[in-house]
C-alpha positions in Angstrom: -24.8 -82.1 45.8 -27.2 -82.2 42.6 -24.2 -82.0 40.1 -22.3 -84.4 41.9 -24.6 -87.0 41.7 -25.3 -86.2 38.5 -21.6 -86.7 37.3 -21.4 -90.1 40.1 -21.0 -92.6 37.1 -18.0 -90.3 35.9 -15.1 -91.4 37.4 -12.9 -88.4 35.8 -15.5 -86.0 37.8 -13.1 -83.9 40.3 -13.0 -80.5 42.3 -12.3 -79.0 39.5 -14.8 -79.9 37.4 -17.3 -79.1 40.1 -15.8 -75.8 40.3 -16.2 -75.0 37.3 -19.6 -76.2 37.1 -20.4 -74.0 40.4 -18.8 -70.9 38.2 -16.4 -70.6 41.3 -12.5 -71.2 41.5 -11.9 -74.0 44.0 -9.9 -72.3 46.7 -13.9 -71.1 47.2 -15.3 -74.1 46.9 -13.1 -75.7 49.5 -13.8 -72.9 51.6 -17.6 -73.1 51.4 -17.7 -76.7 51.7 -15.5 -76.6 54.9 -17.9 -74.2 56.3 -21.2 -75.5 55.7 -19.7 -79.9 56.1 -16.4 -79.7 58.1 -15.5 -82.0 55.5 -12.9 -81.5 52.2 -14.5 -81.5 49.1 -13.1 -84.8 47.9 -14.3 -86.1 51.0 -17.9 -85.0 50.6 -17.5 -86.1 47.0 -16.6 -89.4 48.2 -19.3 -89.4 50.6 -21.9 -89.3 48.3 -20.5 -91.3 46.0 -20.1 -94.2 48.6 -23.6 -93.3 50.3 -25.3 -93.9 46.5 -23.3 -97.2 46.4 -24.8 -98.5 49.4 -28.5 -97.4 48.3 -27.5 -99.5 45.3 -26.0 -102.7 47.4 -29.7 -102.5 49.3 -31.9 -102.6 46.1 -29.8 -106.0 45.7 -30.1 -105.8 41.6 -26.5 -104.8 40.8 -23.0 -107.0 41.1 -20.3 -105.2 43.1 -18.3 -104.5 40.0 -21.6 -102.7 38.5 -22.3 -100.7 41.7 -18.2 -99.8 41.4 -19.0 -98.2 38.2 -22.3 -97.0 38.3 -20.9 -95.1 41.5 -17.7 -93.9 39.6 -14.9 -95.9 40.7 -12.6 -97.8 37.8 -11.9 -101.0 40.5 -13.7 -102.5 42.9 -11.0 -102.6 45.5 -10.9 -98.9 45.8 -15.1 -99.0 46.2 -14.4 -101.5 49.1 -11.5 -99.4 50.7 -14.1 -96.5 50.9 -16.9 -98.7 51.8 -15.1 -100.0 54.5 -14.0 -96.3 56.2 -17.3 -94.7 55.7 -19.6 -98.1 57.2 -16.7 -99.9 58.7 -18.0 -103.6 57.0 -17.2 -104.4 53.0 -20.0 -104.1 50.5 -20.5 -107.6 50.3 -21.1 -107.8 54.3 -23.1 -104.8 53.9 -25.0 -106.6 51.7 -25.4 -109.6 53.2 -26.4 -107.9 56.7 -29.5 -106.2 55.1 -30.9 -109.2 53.8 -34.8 -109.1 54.0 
């Protein structure tokens, strides 16, 4: 999970790259991440990736399009697409619903 959020601002970053990172081939990787998640491993990449974009939407310093790139996406309707499957409201809902 460390190197992933290292590499979150990297939109390129991939299974593979992880892999290789890990110093394991990626039928492995899947295979470990399946085991220990019960999720795929672009899933849990786009977990965290999404989770870290809501952290950002909260400390309510950041624009959308920032938080899209900071988080590693090149568009902001692919952000919200993901957004909206993982918390089921769009960033800017999100956003506004946590107002303090």
């Amino acid at each position: 999970i460390h190197i992933i959020e290292a590499n979150l601002s990297n939109a390129d970053f991939n299974v593979k790259m992880l892999a290789e990172q890990l110093n394991m081939s990626q039928p492995t990787l899947y295979r470990k991440v399946k085991q220990r998640r019960d999720l795929s491993v672009i899933d849990m990449i786009r977990s965290i990736r999404i989770s870290k974009a809501a952290t950002l939407i909260l400390e309510n310093r950041y624009s959308i399009q920032e938080i899209s790139e900071m988080v590693g996406y090149s568009d902001t309707r692919t952000l919200r697409k993901h957004f909206m499957e993982q918390f089921g409201v769009s960033p800017s809902k999100y956003m506004g619903s946590t107002d303090r």
